[in-house]
N, C-alpha and C positions, 0 to 999 in steps of 0.2 A: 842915489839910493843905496847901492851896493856898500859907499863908502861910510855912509850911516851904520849900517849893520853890523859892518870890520869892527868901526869907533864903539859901539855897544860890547861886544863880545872881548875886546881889547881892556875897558873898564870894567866891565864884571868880571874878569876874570886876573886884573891887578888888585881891583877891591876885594876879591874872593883867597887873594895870598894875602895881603897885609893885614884883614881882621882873623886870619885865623893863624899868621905866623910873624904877629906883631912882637912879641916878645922877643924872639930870636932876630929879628931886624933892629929895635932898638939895640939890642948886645952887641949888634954886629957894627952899628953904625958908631956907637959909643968907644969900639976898642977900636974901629978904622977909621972913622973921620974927625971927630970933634970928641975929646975927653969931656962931654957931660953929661948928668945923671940919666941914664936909661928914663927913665920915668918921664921925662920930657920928650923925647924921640917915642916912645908908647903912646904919649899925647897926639900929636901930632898924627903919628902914623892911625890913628883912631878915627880920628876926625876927617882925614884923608882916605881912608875905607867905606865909611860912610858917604864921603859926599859924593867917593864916587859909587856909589850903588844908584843913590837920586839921580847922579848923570844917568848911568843906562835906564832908569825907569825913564827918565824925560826921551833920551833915545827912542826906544824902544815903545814909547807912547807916540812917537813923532812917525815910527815905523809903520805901527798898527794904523795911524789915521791915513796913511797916504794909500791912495784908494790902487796903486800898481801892486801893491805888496800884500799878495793875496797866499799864503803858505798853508796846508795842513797840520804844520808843524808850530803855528802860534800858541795852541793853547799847552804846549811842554816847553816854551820860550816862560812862558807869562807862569806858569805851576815851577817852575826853575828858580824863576827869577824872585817868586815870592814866598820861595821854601827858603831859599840858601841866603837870599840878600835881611831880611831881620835874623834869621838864626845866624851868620856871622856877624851881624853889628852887635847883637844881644853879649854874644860872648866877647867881642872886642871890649864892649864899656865895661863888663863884668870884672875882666883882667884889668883893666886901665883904673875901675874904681878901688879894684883889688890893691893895686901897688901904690895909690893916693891915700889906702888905709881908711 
């Protein structure tokens, strides 16, 4: 149980740097690891922001159903996760659609 919860808050909050500091990671991955075009490392890191936000919603669904995990703190869990997780995907594609032109 416990380790569910680390695993949710561990994704939502790599997915919550990478769509909203994807641009500065492609830059950084393209001058440090592999010379090529940013735009592809954007991709990528996009898509990987996203799916992890789905992971924590699946978490965090798996959280709320399990009848131990009884918190007054779920519905600022769930108003958190549904504020922040489409407003950084939204601007993740926005930038990513942006730089595909």
């Amino acid at each position: 149980m416990k380790e569910l919860s680390v695993w949710s808050i561990i994704c939502f909050i790599f997915a919550t740097i990478i769509c909203v500091f994807g641009q500065e990671i492609a830059y950084f991955l393209n001058d440090y690891v592999w010379s090529i075009a940013p735009i592809y490392y954007l991709t990528g890191l996009t898509v990987l922001g996203i799916a992890l936000y789905l992971v924590t919603g699946v978490l965090v669904f798996l959280l709320f159903r399990k009848k131990e995990f009884v918190s007054e703190n779920r519905e600022i869990y769930l108003m958190l996760l549904c504020i922040t997780a489409p407003s950084a995907s939204v601007w993740a594609f926005f930038v990513t659609v942006m730089w595909w032109g």
